[in-house]
VEXDOGU-906404 format. One line per field, with one value per residue (C-alpha): y, x, z. Coordinates in pm, 1 decimal. Example, Ala and Ser with C-alpha at 12.3 -4.5 7.8 and 13.67 -1.06 7.14 Angstrom:
BEGIN
y: c(-450.0|-106.0)
x: c(1230.0|1367.0)
z: c(780.0|714.0)
% end
This chain:
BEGIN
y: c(15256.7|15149.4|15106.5|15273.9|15041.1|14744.7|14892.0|15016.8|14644.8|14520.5|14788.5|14666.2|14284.2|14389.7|14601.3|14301.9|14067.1|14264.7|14294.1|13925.2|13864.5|14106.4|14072.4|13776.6|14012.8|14344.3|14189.4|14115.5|14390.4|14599.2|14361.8|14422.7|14796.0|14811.2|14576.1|14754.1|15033.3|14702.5|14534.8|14842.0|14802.8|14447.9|14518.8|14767.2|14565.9|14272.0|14492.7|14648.2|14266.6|14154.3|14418.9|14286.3|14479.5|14417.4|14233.1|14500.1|14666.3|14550.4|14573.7|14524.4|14591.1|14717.8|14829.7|15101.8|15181.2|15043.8|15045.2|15049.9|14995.7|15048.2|15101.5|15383.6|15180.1|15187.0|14858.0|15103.9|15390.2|15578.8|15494.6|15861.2|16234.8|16563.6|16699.6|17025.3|17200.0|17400.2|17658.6|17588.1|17520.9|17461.8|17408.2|17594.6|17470.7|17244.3|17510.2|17462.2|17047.4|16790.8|16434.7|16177.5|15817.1|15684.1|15516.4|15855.4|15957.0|15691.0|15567.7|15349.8|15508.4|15384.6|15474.6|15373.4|15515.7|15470.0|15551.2|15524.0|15195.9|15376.5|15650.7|15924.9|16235.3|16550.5|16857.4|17061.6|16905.6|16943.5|17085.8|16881.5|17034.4|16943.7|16628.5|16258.0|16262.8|15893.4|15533.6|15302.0|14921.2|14917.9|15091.0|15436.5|15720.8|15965.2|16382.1|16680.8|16798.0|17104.5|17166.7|17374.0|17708.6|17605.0|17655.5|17489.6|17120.7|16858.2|16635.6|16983.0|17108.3|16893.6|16974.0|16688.2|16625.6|16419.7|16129.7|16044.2|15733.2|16006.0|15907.5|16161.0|16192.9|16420.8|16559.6|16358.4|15978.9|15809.1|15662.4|15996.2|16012.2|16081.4|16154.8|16366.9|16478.9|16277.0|16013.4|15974.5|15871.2|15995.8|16029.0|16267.0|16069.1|15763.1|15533.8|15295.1|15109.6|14992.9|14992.9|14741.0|14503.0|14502.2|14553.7|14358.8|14528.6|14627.3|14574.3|14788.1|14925.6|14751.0|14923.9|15134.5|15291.9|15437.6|15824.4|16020.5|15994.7|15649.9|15683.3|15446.0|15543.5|15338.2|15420.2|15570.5|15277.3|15169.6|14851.0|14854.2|14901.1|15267.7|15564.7|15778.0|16164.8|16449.4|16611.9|16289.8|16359.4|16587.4|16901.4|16613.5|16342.7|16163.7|15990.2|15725.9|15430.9|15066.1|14926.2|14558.9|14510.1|14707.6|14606.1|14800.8|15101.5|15314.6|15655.9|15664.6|15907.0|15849.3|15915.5|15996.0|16052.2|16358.2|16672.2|16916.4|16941.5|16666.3|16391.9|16344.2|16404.8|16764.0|16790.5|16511.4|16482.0|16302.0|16388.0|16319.4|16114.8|16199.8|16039.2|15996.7|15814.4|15610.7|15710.8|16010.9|16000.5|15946.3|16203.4|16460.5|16869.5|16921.1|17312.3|17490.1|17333.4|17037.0|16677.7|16388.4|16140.9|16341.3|16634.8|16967.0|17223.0|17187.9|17302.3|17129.1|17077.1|17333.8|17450.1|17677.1|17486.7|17471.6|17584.3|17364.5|17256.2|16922.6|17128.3|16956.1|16605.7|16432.0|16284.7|16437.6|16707.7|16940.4|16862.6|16927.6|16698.6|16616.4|16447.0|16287.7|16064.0|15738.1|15430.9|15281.6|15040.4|14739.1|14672.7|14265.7|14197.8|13940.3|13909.3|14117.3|13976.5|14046.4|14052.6|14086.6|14164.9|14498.0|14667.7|14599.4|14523.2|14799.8|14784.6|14932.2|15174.1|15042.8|14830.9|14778.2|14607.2|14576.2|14902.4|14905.3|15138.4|15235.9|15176.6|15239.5|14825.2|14761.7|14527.5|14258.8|14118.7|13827.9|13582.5|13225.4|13080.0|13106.8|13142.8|13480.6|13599.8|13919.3|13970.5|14210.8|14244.7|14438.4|14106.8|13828.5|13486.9|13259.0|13160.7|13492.9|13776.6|14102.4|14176.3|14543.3|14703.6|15002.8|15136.1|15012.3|15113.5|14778.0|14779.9|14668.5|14510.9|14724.3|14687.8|14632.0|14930.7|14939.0|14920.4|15261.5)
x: c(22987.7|23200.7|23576.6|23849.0|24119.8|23936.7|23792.6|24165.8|24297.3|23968.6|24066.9|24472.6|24317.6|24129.0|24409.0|24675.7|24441.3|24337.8|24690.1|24713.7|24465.7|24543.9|24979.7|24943.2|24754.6|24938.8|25246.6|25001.1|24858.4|25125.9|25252.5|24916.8|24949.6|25314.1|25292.8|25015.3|25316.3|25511.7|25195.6|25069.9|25443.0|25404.0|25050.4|25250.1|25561.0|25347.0|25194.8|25516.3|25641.2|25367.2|25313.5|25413.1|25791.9|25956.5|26282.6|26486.2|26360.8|26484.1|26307.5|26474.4|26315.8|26524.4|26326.7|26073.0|26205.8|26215.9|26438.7|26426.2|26709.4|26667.6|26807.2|26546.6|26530.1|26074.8|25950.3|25792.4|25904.2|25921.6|26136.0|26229.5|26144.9|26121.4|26427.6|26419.5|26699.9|26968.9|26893.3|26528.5|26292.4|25984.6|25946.1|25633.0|25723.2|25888.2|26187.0|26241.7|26280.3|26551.3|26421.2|26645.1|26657.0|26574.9|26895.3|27072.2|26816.4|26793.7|27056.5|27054.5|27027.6|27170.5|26868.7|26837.2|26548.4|26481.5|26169.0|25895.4|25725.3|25502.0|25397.5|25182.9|25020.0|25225.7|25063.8|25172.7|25200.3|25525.1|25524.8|25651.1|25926.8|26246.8|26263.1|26205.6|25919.9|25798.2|25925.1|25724.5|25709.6|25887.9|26175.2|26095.2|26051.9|25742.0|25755.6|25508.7|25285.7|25478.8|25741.6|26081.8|25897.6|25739.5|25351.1|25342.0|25139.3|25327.3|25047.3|24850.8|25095.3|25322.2|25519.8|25558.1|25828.7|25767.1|26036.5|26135.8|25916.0|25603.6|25579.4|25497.0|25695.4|25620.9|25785.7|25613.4|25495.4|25184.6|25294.4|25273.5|25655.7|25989.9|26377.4|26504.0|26882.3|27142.3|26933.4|26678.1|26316.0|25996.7|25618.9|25399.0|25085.4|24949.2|25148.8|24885.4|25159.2|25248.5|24910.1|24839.1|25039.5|24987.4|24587.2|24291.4|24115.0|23807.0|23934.3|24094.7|24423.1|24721.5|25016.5|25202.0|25492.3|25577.2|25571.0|25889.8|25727.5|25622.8|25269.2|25164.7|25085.7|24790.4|24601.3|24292.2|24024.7|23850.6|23769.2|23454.8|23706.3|23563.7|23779.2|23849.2|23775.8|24026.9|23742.5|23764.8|24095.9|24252.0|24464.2|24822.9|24628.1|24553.0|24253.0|24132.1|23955.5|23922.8|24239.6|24254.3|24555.3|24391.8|24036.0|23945.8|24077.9|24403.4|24568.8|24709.5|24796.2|24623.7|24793.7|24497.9|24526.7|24343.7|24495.1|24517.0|24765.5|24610.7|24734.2|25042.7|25100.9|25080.7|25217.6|25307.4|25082.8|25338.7|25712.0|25928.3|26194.9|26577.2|26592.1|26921.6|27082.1|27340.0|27632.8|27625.8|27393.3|27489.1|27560.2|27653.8|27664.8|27857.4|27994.8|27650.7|27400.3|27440.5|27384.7|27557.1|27229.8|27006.8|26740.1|26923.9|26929.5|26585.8|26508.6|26308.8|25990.5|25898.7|25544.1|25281.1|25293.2|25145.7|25424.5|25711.7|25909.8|26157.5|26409.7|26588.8|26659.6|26996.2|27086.2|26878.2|26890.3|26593.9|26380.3|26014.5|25700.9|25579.4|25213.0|25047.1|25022.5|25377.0|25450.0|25611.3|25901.1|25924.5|26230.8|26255.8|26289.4|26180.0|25769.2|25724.6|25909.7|25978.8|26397.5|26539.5|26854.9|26965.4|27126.8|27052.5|27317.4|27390.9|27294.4|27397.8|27174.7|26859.2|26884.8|26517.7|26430.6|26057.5|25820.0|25445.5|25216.1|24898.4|24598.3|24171.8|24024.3|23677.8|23621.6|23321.7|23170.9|23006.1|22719.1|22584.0|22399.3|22545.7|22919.3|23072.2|23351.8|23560.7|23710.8|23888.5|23697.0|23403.6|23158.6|23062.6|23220.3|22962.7|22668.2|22699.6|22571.5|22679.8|22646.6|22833.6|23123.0|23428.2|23733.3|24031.7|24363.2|24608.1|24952.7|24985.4|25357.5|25395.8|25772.5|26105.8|26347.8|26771.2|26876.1|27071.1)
z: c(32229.7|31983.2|32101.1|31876.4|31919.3|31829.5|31530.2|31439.4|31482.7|31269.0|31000.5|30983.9|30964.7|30715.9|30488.6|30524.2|30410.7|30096.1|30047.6|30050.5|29822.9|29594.6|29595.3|29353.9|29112.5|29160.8|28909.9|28663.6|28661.1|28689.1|28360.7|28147.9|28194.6|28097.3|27801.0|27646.1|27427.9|27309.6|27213.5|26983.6|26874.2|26788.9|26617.0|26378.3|26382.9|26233.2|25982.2|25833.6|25861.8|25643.4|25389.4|25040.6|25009.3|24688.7|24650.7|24649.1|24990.4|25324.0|25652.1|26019.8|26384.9|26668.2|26994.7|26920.2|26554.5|26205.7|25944.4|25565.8|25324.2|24944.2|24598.9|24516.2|24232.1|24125.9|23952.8|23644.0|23483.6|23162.3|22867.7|22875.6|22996.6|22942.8|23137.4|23233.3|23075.0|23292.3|23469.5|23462.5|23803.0|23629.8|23276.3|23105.6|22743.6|22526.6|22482.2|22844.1|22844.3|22644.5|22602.1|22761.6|22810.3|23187.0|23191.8|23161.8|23464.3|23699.4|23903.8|24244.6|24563.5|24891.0|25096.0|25462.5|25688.6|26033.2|26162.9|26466.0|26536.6|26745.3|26555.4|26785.6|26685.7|26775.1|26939.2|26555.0|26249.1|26082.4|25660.5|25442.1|25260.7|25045.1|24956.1|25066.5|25311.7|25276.4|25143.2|24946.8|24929.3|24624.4|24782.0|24580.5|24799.8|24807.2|24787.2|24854.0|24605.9|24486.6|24250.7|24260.8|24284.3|24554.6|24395.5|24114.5|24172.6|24000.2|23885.7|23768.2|23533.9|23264.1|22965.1|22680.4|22423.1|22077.4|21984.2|21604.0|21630.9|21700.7|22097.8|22326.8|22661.1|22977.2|23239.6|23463.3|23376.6|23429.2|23754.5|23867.7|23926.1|23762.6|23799.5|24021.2|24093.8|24188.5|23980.6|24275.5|24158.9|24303.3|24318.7|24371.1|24407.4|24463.9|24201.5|24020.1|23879.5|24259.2|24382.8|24080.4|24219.6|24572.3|24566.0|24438.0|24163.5|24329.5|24698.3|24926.3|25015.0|25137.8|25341.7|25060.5|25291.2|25574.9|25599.0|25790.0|26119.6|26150.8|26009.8|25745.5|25385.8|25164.1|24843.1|24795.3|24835.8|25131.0|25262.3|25068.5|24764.5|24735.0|24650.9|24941.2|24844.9|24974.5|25166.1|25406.1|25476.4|25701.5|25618.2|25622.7|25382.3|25696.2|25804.3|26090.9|25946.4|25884.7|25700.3|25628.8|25830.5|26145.5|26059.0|26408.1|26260.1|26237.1|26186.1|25823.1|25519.4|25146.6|24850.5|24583.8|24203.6|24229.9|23984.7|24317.1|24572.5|24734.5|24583.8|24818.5|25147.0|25278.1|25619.9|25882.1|26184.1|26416.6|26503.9|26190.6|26279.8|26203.7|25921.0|25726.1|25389.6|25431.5|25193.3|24922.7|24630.0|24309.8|24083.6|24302.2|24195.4|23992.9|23899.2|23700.4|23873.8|23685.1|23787.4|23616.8|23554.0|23701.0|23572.7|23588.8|23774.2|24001.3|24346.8|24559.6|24678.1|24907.7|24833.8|25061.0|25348.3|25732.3|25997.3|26093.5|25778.2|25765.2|25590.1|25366.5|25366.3|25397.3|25071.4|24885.2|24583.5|24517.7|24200.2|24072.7|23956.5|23676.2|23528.0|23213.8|22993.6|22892.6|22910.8|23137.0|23182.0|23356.5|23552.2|23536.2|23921.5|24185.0|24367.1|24623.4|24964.0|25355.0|25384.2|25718.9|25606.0|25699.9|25330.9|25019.6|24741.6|24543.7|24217.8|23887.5|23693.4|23527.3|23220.1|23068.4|22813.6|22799.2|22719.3|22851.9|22776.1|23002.6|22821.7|22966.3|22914.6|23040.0|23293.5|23334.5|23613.4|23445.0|23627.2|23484.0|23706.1|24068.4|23882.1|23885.2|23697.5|23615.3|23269.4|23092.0|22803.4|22613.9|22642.5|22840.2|22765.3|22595.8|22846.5|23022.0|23149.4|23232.0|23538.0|23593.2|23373.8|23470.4|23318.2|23463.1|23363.7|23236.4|23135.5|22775.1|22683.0|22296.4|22202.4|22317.8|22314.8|22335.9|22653.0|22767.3)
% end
């Protein structure tokens, strides 16, 4: 018969000494499983960290959260656009637009998010309303895809304006933003003339922003270089997939050039943050609706949306989209570059000096022998062959114009 009290003692013998064994691996354990937030902190921290800002955008880490500091100043933009004129939410003609320099349009924001590090999906998603929702590398912020009536798609609908010199100017401009009040720029798509600078032709996207609720924001290609379609993505713009700074695979929004309202971000899938900007915006309203170097009277961007809006955003005025056709400005200004200063300098308005102008160029992939090269061009060098051929879009220098 087996005797209780000895098997009791045999049992106790047997619990301290797994104790024993095991108290030297308890801590680590215990280490592992409470590291494992900060270290998908430190995977995203590294990828903000490393994504190709421009000069004029400033990136800083404190605990869980990041923070980004701007001018709202774009690196392209048109020479001038269509400005709605007062009184006017959407413009359906030329009647309803005055052209106006950029100068007159533009001004420099003192922007200053602070968002999640470690974004998570929410149980709702939240609409995306009035406003900033987003802020891109080149320290421009990103909208919604609706205009001030809260229907109209920017990039669907455009009205255009002829100059003296017989050059045509839209409401919106081919980076698929524009002016807004209080001289605030925006986009309403994917911007090619960022994209163009951070991205490979051919290759995928790189980290374009950082959406409102910590969630990064890319372009449209895959790591195969292909375009991602809008029936991929879900009803926000987001999708889980391979990026080539989480080559394992991450939650992210796609901004597309696609004419629909799904070329922007529709709604945001995690918990917005409380996001604020630091210091009024320029050009403030003025009596009439009126906004000193901004775009008129325009309400914001508040189209047919899923439950849950932002509401509007500190800082910012209300304005429509705009699409088509210009050419664009370059703003002379440093490579991309990681700051970890906290504010940038304020700057004064935009002084350009250099217009571009978005042409369609054909490009080569050329083969001799085991040699490949790509070209911009309608043949082959000399020796050879063509291999495949697309349309790209380039950005042609044309003229200089007066500084305004």
């Amino acid at each position: 018969m087996t005797n209780p009290d000895a098997q009791a003692r045999a049992h106790s013998r047997g619990t301290k000494l797994l104790a024993l064994l095991l108290a030297p691996v308890l801590p680590f354990v215990l280490s592992i499983s409470m590291a494992q937030p900060s270290n998908a902190a430190s995977a995203q921290q590294t990828a903000i960290a490393q994504a190709a800002w421009f000069s004029n955008t400033k990136i800083t880490f404190s605990g869980d959260s990041v923070s980004v500091a701007s001018d709202g100043i774009p690196n392209w933009t048109a020479a001038k656009y269509a400005k709605p004129n007062a009184g006017i939410v959407v413009p359906t003609s030329a009647n309803d637009v005055t052209l106006d320099l950029v100068g007159n349009l533009v001004s420099a924001q003192k922007l200053n998010f602070t968002l999640p590090l470690s974004p998570a999906k929410a149980a709702s998603v939240t609409s995306t309303s009035l406003g900033p929702i987003g802020i891109l590398v080149n320290g421009a912020v990103v909208f919604n895809p609706y205009e001030g009536d809260g229907k109209t798609v920017a990039v669907t609908g455009n009205v255009y304006l002829t100059d003296s010199d017989g050059v045509k100017w839209g409401f919106l401009d081919q980076c698929n933003g524009h002016p807004g009040m209080g001289g605030m720029y925006h986009y309403h798509g994917m911007p090619p003339c960022v994209t163009s600078v951070i991205d490979k032709s051919g290759g995928p996207s790189h980290i374009l922003g950082i959406a409102f609720d910590g969630f990064l924001i890319y372009g449209d290609k895959d790591m195969s270089g292909k375009v991602i379609a809008s029936s991929q993505l879900d009803s926000c713009n987001g999708i889980t997939s391979p990026t080539p700074e989480f080559p394992t695979g991450v939650y992210h929004y796609v901004l597309t050039e696609e004419k629909s309202n799904r070329s922007t971000i529709n709604c945001l899938t995690g918990t917005p943050a409380a996001t604020k900007s630091s210091g009024p915006q320029p050009g403030g309203p003025q009596p009439g609706g009126q906004q000193p170097g901004g775009m008129g009277a325009m309400p914001g961007m508040n189209g047919p949306q899923q439950s849950g809006g932002m509401g509007a955003m500190p800082g910012m005025g209300s304005m429509p989209g705009m699409n088509g056709p210009q050419q664009p400005l370059t703003q002379p200004s440093a490579a991309p570059k990681v700051s970890a200063s906290a504010e940038p300098a304020a700057s004064p308005s935009p002084s350009y000096t250099t217009l571009y102008k978005a042409v369609k160029a054909t490009q080569l992939i050329c083969q001799k022998g085991k040699t490949k090269k790509t070209v911009i061009s309608s043949v082959c060098p000399a020796g050879f062959k063509k291999v495949s051929s697309k349309s790209v879009t380039t950005f042609v220098e044309t003229k200089a114009v007066v500084n305004p």
